[in-house]
C-alpha positions in Angstrom: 7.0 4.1 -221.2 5.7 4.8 -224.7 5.0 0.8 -225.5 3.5 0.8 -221.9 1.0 3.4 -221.6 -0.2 2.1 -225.1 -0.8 -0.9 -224.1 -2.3 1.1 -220.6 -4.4 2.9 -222.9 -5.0 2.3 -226.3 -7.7 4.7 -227.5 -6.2 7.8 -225.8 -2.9 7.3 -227.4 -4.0 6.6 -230.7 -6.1 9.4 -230.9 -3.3 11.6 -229.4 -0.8 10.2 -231.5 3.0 9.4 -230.6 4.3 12.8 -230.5 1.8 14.3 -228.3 2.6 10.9 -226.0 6.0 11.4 -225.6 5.1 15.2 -224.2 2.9 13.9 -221.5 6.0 11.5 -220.5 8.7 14.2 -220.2 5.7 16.1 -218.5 5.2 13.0 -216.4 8.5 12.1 -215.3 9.5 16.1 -214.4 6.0 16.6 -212.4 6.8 12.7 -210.0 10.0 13.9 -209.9 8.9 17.2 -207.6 7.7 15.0 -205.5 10.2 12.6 -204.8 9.0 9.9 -207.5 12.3 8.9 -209.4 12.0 5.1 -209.2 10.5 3.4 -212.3 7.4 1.6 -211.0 6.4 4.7 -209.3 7.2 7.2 -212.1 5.3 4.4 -214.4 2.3 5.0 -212.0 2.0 8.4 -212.2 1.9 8.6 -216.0 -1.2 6.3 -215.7 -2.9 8.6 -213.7 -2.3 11.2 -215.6 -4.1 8.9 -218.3 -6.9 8.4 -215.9 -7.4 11.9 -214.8 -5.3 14.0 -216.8 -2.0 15.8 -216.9 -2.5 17.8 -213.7 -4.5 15.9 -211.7 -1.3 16.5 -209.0 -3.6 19.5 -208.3 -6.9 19.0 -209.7 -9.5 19.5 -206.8 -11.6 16.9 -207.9 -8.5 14.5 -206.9 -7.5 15.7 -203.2 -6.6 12.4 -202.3 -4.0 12.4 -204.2 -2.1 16.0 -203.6 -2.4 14.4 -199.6 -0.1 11.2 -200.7 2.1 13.6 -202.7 2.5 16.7 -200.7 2.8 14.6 -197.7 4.9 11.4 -198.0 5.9 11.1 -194.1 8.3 7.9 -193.7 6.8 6.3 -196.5 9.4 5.2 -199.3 8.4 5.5 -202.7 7.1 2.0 -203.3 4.8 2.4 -200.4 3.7 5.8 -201.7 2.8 4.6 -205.6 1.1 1.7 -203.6 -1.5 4.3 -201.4 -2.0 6.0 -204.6 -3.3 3.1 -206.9 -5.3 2.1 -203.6 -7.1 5.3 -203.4 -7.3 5.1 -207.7 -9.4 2.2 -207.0 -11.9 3.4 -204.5 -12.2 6.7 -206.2 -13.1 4.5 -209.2 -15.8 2.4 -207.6 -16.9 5.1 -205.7 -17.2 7.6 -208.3 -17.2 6.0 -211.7 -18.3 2.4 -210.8 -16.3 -1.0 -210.9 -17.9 -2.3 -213.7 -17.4 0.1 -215.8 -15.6 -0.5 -219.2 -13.2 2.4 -221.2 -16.3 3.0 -223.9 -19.0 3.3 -221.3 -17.1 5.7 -219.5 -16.6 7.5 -222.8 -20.5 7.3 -223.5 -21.2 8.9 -220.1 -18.8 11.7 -220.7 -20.6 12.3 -223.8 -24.2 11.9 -222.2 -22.6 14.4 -219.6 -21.7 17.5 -222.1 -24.8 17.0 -224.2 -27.1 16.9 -220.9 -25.2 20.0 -219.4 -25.0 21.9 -222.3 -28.8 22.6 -221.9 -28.3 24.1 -218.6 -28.3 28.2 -219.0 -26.1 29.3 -216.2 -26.3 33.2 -215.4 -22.9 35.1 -214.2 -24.1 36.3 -211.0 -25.8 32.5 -210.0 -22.8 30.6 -211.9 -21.9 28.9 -208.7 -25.2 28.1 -207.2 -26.5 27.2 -210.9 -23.6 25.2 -211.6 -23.8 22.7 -208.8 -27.3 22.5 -208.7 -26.8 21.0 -212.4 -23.5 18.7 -211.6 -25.4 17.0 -209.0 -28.1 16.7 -211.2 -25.8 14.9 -214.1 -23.0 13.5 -212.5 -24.2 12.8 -208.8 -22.3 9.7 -207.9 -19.0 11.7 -208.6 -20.3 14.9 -207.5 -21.2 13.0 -204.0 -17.5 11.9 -204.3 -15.4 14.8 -204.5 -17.7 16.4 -202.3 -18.9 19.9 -202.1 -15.4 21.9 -200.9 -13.9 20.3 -203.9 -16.5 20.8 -206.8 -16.6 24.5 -205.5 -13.0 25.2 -205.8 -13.2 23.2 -209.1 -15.8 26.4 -210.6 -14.0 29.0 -209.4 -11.0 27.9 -211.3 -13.5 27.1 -214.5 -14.2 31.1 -214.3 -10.7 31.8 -214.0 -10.2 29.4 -217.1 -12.8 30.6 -218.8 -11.9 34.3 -218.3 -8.3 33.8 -219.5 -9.8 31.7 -223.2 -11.6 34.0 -223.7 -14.7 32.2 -223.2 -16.5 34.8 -220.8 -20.0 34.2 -222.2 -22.3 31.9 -220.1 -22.5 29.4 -222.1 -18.5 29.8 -222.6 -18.3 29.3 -219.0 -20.4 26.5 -218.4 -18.5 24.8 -221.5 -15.1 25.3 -219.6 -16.2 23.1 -216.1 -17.6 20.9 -218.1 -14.6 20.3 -219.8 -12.3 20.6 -217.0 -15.1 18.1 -215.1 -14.5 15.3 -218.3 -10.7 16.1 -218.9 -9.2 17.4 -215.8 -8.7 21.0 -214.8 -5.6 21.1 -216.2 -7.1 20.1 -219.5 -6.3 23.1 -221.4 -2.9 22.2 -221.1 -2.9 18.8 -221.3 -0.5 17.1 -224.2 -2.9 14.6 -224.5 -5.9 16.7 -225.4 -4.1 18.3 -228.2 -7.6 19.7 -229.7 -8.7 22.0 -227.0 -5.2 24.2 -227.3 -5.8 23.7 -231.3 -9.0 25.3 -230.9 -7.7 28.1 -228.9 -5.6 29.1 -230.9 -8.2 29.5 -234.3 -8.1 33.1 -234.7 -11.4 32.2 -236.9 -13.4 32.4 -233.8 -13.1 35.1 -231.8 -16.1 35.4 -229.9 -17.1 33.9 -226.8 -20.0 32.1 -228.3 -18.7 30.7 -231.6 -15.7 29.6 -229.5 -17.8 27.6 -226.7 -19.9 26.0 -229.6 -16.4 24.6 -231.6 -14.9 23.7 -228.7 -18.2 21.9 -227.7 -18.4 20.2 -231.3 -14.9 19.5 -231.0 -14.9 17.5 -227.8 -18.2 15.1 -228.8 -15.3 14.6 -231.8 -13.0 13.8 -230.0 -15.0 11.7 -227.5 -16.6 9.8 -230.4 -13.2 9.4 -232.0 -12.0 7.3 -228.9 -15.2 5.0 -228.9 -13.5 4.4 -232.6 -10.6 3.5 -231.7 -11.6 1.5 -228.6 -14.3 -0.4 -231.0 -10.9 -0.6 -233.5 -9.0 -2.4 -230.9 -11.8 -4.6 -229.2 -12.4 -5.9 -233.2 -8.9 -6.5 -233.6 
C-alpha cells in the first residue's frame, strides 16, 4: 500500500512524508474494516479515497454518498461494494470538481478558494446564513453538489471545530469550514495534513486571531508546496 498510494498520489505523499503515510494506512485499513472491507482491492480503495477526500470522509457530510454504500451494504459482496463506491467517486468528480480537471488545477482552485473566502466577514449570529451565501458564491458547482442539507450540517460541525481549537473568533470560524470544505471535515485529524495539528499545538499563538491567520498562511504553504511537488514530478 505504501509504493501504491505513492504512485496514487505523488504530491500528497511527498509532502506528508512516509511516516505520516503509513498512519493514514493503519487508519485506513482499521476504519474499511468496520465496515466489512477486509479484502485487498477493496481496502486499497478506501485508502484512495481517503486521498481524495480525506481521512474521514466515511462521515464527512459533504460525501453522503458514500456513508449510504458503507452503512448499508444489503447483499452486496465486497467487490461489488468498492465497485458502487469508485462509481459514485467518478460522478461526484465530474459533477462537482469537473472531468477535466488535473491534480494542480485542483490545487490552484483550493487556493483561489481560501484567498477568495477569506475576504468574507462572517458575523456569529449570521454564521450560517453568511456562510452559504459565500460558499455558493465561491464554490457553486460543488456547493450545488452536496446540496444544501449537507453544506449545512457541514457548518455546524465547522462551529463545533472551531469552538473546540480554539478558534472562536469570526474570522477563526470561517477559517475552520474553509478548511474542512478543502481538506475534509475530519481534517484536523487527518495524518496526512500533519500541519494543521502542528499548528494547534504552537502554544505561541494563543489567540483566536493570530491562530486563524497561521493556520491560514500555513495552508496557502502547504497548498503551494503540493503544486511543487506535482511540478517536481511532471518535470521528472
Amino acid at each position: 500500500m505504501l509504493e501504491h498510494l505513492a504512485g496514487f498520489s505523488p504530491p500528497l505523499v511527498e509532502a506528508a512524508g512516509e511516516a505520516q503515510l503509513r498512519k493514514s494506512i493503519h487508519l485506513g485499513v482499521t476504519r474499511a474494516g468496520r465496515y466489512g472491507l477486509t479484502h485487498q482491492g477493496p481496502v486499497r480503495l478506501y485508502l484512495e479515497l481517503m486521498l481524495l477526500f480525506g481521512a474521514h470522509f466515511d462521515t464527512d457530510p459533504q460525501y453522503p454518498w458514500a456513508a449510504r454504500l458503507l452503512l448499508d451494504p444489503g447483499p452486496a459482496s465486497q467487490q461489488q461494494r468498492a465497485e458502487g463506491l469508485f462509481e459514485k467517486t467518478l460522478a461526484h468528480q465530474a459533477r462537482a470538481v469537473g472531468p477535466q480537471d488535473d491534480y494542480a488545477s485542483c490545487v490552484r482552485r483550493a487556493i483561489r478558494f481560501l484567498t477568495e473566502m477569506s475576504l468574507a466577514t462572517p458575523t456569529e449570529e449570521n454564521f450560517l446564513p453568511d456562510m452559504l451565501r459565500e460558499l455558493k458564491k465561491a464554490d457553486s458547482p460543488t456547493f450545488v453538489h452536496i446540496g444544501i442539507e449537507g453544506v449545512e450540517a457541514l457548518i455546524r460541525r465547522s462551529l463545533e471545530a472551531a469552538r473546540s481549537h480554539r478558534l472562536s473568533s469570526c474570522r477563526g470560524m470561517a477559517l475552520t469550514l474553509m478548511l474542512m470544505w478543502v481538506f475534509g471535515h475530519g481534517c484536523f485529524e487527518d495524518p496526512l495534513q500533519p500541519w494543521i495539528a502542528q499548528t494547534l499545538r504552537d502554544t505561541a499563538t494563543s489567540e483566536p486571531e493570530d491562530r486563524a491567520s497561521l493556520l491560514k498562511a500555513r495552508a496557502l504553504a502547504w497548498l503551494e508546496q503540493l503544486l511543487a511537488h506535482q511540478a517536481e514530478g511532471a518535470r521528472s
